[in-house]
N, C-alpha and C positions, 0 to 999 in steps of 0.2 A: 709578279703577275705575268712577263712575259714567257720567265721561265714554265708555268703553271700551263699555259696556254701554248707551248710547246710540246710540253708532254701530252696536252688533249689529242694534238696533231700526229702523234707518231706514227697511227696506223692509218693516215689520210693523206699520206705523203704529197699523191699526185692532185687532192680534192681537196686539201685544207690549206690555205697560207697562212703564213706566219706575219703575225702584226703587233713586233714589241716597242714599248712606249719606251718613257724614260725611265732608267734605271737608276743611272746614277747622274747627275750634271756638273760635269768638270768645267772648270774656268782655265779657259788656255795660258800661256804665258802671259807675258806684261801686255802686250800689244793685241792679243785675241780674246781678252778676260771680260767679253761683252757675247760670247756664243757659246753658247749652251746646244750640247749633245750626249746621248748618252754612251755611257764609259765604252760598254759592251752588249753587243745584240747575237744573241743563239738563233741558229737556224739549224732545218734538215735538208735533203738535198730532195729536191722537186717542189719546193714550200715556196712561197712570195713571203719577202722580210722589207720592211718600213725599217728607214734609218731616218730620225727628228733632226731638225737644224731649227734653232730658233735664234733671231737676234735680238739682245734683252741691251739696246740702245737707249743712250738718253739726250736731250736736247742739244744741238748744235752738230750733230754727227749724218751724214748722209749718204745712204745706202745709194752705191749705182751697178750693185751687179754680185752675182752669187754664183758659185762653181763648186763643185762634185771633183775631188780627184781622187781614185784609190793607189792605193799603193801594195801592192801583192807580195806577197813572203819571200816570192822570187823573181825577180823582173824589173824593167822600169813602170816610174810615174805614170798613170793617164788619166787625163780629163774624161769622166763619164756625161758630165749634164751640167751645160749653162744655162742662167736664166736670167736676160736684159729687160727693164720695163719696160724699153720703145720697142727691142726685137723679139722680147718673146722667150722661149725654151730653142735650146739646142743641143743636141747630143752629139756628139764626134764620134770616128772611128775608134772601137774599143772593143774586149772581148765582150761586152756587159751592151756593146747595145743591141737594140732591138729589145730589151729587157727591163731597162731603166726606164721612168720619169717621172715627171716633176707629181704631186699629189696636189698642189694648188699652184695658179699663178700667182704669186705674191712673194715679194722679197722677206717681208715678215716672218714666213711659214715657209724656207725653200723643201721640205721634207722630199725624200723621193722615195721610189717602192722598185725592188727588182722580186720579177719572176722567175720562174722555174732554176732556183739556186741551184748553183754547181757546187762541190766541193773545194772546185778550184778559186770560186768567188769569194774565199777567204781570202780578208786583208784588213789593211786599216782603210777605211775611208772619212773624206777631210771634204770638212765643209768651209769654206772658205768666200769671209766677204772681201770686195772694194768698197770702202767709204774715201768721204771725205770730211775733213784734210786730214783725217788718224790714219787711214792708208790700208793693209791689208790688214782683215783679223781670222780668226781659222776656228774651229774646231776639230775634235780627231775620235771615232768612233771604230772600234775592233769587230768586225764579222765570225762570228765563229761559227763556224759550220760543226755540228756534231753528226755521228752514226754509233747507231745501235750497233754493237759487235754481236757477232753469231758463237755462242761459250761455247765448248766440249773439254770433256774430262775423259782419261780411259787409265786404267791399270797396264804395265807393261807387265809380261809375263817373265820373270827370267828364272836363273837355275841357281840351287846353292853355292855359297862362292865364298869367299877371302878376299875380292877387292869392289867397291862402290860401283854400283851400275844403276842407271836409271831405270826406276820400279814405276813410277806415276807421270805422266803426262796431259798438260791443262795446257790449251789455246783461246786464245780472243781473239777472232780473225775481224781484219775489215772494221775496225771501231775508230771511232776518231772524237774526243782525243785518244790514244793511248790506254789502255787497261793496266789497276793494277793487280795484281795475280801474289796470293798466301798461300800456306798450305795449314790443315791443323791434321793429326794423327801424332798417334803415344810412337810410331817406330823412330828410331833414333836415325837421321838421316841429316843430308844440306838439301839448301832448294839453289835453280839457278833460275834467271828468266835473260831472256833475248827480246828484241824486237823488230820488225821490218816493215818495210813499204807494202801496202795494200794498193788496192783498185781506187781508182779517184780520189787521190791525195788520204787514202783510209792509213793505218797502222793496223799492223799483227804484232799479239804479243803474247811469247810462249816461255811459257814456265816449267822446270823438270826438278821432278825427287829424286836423289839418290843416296843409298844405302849400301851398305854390305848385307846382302842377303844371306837370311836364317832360316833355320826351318820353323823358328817361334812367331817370325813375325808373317807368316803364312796367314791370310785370313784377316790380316787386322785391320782396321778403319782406317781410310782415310778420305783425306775432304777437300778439294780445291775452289780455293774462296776467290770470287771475282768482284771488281770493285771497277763502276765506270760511271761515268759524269751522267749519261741519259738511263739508269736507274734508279731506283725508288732507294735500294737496299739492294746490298752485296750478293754476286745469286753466289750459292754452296751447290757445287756439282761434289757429290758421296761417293767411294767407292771401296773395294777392298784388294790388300795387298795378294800379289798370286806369287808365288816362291815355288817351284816346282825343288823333290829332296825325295833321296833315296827311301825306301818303306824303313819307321822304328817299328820293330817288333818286341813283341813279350810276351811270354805264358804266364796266366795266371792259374787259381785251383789248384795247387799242391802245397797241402798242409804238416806236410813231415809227419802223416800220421796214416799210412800206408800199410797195415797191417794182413796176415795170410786169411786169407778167408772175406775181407771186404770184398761188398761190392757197389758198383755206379762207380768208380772213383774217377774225376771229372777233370782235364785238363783243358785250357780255350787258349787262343793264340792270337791276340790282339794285333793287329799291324794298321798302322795309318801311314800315309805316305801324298806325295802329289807330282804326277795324278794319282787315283788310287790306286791302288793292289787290287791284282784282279787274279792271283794263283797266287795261294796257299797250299803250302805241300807238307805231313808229315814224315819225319824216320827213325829209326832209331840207329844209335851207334853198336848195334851187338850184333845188327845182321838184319832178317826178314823182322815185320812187325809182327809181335805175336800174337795165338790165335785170337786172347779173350779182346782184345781190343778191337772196339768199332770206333771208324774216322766219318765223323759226318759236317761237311764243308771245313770251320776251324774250327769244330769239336772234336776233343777225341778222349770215350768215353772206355774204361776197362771195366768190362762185365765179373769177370773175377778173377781179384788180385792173387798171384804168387808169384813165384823164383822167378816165371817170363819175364814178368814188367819189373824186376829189380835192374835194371838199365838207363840209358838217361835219352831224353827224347828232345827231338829237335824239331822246332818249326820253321820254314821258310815262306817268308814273302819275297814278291817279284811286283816293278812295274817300269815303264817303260825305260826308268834311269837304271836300272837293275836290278841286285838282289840282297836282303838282307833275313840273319835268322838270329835264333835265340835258342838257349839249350837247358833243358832243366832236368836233373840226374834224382831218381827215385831209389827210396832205400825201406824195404820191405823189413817188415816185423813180425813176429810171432803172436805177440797181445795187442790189442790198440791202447794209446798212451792216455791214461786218465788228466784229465784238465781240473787240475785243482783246484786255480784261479778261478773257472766257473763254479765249481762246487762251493767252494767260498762264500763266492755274490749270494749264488742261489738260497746257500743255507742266512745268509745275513739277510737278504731280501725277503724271507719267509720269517723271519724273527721280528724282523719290522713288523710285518704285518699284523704276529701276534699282540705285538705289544700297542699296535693303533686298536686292536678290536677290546683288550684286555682294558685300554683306557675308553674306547666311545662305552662300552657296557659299565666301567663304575659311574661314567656322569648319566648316561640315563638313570641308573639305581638311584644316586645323588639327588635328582631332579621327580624322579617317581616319588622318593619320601617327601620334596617339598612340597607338593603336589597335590600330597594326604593329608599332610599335616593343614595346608592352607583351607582343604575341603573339608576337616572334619571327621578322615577316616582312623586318626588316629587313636591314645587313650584321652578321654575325656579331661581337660583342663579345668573343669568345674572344681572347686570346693566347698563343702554344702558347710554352714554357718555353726557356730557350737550355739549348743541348746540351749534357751532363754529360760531364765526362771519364771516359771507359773506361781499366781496367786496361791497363797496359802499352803506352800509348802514350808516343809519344818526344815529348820537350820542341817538338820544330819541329810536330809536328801541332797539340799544343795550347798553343801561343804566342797565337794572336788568334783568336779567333772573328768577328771585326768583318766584316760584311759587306766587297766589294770596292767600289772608287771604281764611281760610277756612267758614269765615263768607257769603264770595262774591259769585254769581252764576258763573259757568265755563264758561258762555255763556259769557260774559262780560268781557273779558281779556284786558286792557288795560295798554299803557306805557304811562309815564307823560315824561315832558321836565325834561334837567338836569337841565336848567335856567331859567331865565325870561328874553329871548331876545326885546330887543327896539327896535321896529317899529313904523314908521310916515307915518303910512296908510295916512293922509290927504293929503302928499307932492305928492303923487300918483296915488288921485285918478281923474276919470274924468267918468263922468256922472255915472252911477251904476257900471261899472266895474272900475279894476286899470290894470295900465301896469307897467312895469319895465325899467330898462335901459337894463338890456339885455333880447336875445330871452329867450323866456317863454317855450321851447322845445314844444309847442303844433302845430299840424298841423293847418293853418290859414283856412285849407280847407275845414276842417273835420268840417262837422252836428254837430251840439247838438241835444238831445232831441225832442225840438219843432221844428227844425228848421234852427235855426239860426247860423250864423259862430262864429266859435272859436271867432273872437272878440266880438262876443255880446256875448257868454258863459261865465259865473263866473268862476271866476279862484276858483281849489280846494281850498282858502283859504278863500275867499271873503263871508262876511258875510250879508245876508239882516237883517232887524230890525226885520221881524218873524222870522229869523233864530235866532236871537240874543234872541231875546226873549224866543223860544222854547228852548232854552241851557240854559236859566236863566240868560243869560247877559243884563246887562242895557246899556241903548246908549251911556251914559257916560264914558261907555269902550271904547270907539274907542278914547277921547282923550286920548292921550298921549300913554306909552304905556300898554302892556296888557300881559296878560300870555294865549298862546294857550292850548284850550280845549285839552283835552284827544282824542284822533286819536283811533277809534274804529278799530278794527283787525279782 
């Protein structure tokens, strides 16, 4: 709580005092182990700080007098504030008075309060009773004065090297207690730190990076971490490494393929350095630069290649460390050189592609027939039922259904008998036709053809000898019996 209510005050210095309870209550030695004060009280400097004395007595012990002494980090003893029942409060000569007193009269509660703390008001102060007949008893409570330190961080700048110099510099000026001071950054380096005396008993505390400077580690992060008692959290002051290094140079743009009759052919000249390069200059080692060649800042472009630009070219950078260049030597050709490795890709990259179009085109094909067949459009799946026998047909029509040999014409469908039925056409007949014993279902009335009545008409069965003959039957078929022709459909 007291510390909480310290850090409300930071920025009230001269308008806020400080009023810390107990923190901790320590029991003095064998002979003081009846007064209770607390361990440690924080202050700032311009703040009013409450230091508790309580005496936690029990029956038979009597209180006759209570006294204030501090004791300072350097110096002697002194009495700051007495307080007698019968006389009252007293303060003595001390740096502290004018500044001290009592917060109640009462031996019970001797508590006292100093104003406008100094730095220098750090110390222990001791509360101390006279009883009787136990004799002196005491307690001992630590003033600490804190200050806010004022951080700064900065980058040193130095120049490429071979031995460790200090690149980074971080301070904590005027803080009390003491700062601690880290560093974090990837450059490989030591850290050192110092410290000294500050303004009104303050400390300074300074910490330094050092490295062998590169030109790699030009630029890179780095970070000085501070770490002090009146913070919430470490403050990180950020910075970056400064390396001052002669300019690297480079050409890039020449592809060894420099042939007579190119043209643009494109050479650049990279140079970085610190500080920067501020001239770039090109030349050549054969003499004057030749004509087709235009230099424009660190370009420099040949409008059209031959035997001139077969020479080697050199860039230079300058800055204020000096100067550094690069040299790159061109070798002209008569053909330009075919890239087979591209031709390669290019031709496998286009083969791919055949064979992704080759495969999306058979699955949609694949998926269009499912597609039809699901909808319908395909050959009809129907099978129409084989043909039912109808009432009152005769044993020879529905004998086979079997389709005919594929040898036969369609036209020609014919059924055979299941048997070879025996007929005695002779017992039957009478003049060119026959009759039967029963009726012949035919009308007696109905015409033929020519003519003539159902009785002079052939019966569907009745064969003449050109009938017999045009079928291939011989007359020797009518004795006995016979097998009926095949019945045309």
């Amino acid at each position: 709580m007291a510390r909480d209510y310290a850090g409300k005050c930071l920025d009230f210095r001269k308008n806020c005092g400080l009023s810390i309870g107990l923190i901790i209550f320590i029991i003095g030695d064998v002979t003081g182990q009846h007064v209770k004060v607390a361990e440690e009280v924080e202050s700032y400097p311009g703040q009013m700080v409450e230091l508790g004395c309580q005496f936690m007595g029990t029956g038979g012990i009597e209180l006759t007098q209570v006294s204030w002494i501090w004791e300072p980090k350097e110096g002697q003893r002194e009495n700051i504030a007495v307080y007698h029942p019968q006389f009252g409060a007293s303060y003595p000569d001390s740096a502290l008075k004018g500044r001290v007193s009592f917060l109640h009269s009462s031996l019970d509660n001797p508590s006292i309060q100093i104003t406008g703390v100094r730095m220098t008001d750090e110390g222990k102060y001791v509360c101390e009773y006279a009883t009787y007949p136990s004799g002196n008893e005491q307690g001992t409570t630590t003033l600490v004065m804190l200050a806010k330190p004022r951080n700064t961080a900065s980058a040193v700048t130095v120049t490429e090297g071979a031995a460790p110099v200090v690149v980074a510099h971080c301070e904590s000026a005027d803080g009390r207690p003491g700062a601690h001071i880290s560093w974090e950054t990837e450059a490989p380096g030591e850290e050192s730190s110092s410290s000294r005396a500050g303004v009104e008993n303050t400390v300074t505390v300074v910490s330094e990076y050092r490295l062998v400077p590169t030109a790699k580690d030009d630029g890179k992060d780095i970070t000085c971490v501070i770490t002090h008692r009146t913070q919430g959290a470490p403050e990180s002051l950020p910075m970056k490494l400064s390396i001052e290094y002669l300019p690297q140079v480079r050409i890039e743009g020449y592809d060894s393929d420099w042939y007579r009759g190119r043209t643009d052919a494109t050479l650049v000249c990279l140079a970085t350095g610190n500080p920067e390069p501020t001239n770039i200059t090109w030349t050549v080692v054969s003499g004057p630069m030749p004509d087709s060649v235009q230099i424009r800042e660190n370009t420099l472009t040949v409008r059209h290649v031959d035997e001139a630009v077969n020479t080697t070219f050199t860039c230079e950078a300058q800055n204020r460390l000096g100067a550094s260049k690069h040299q790159v030597t061109t070798f002209i050709t008569e053909k330009p050189m075919v890239d087979i490795a591209i031709g390669t890709i290019i031709g496998a990259v286009i083969g791919v592609l055949l064979l992704l179009v080759i495969i999306i085109v058979a699955i949609f094909m694949i998926r269009k027939q499912r597609q039809n067949a699901e909808n319908g459009d395909g050959p009809p799946k129907y099978k129409p039922p084989p043909p039912v026998k109808a009432e009152g047909s005769t044993e020879m029509l529905n004998k086979s259904q079997d389709p005919p040999p594929e040898s036969q014409p369609l036209g020609h469908k014919y059924y055979e008998t299941t048997g070879e039925p025996v007929t005695d056409l002779d017992a039957n007949e009478e003049g060119n036709g026959y009759t039967v014993g029963a009726p012949s279902g035919w009308d007696d009335s109905a015409q033929g053809p020519n003519g003539e009545t159902a009785s002079e008409a052939l019966p569907p069965y009745s064969h003449t000898p050109e009938h017999e003959a045009s079928r291939g039957l011989s007359p020797s078929a009518r004795d006995g019996s016979f097998v009926s022709p095949a019945m045309y459909v």
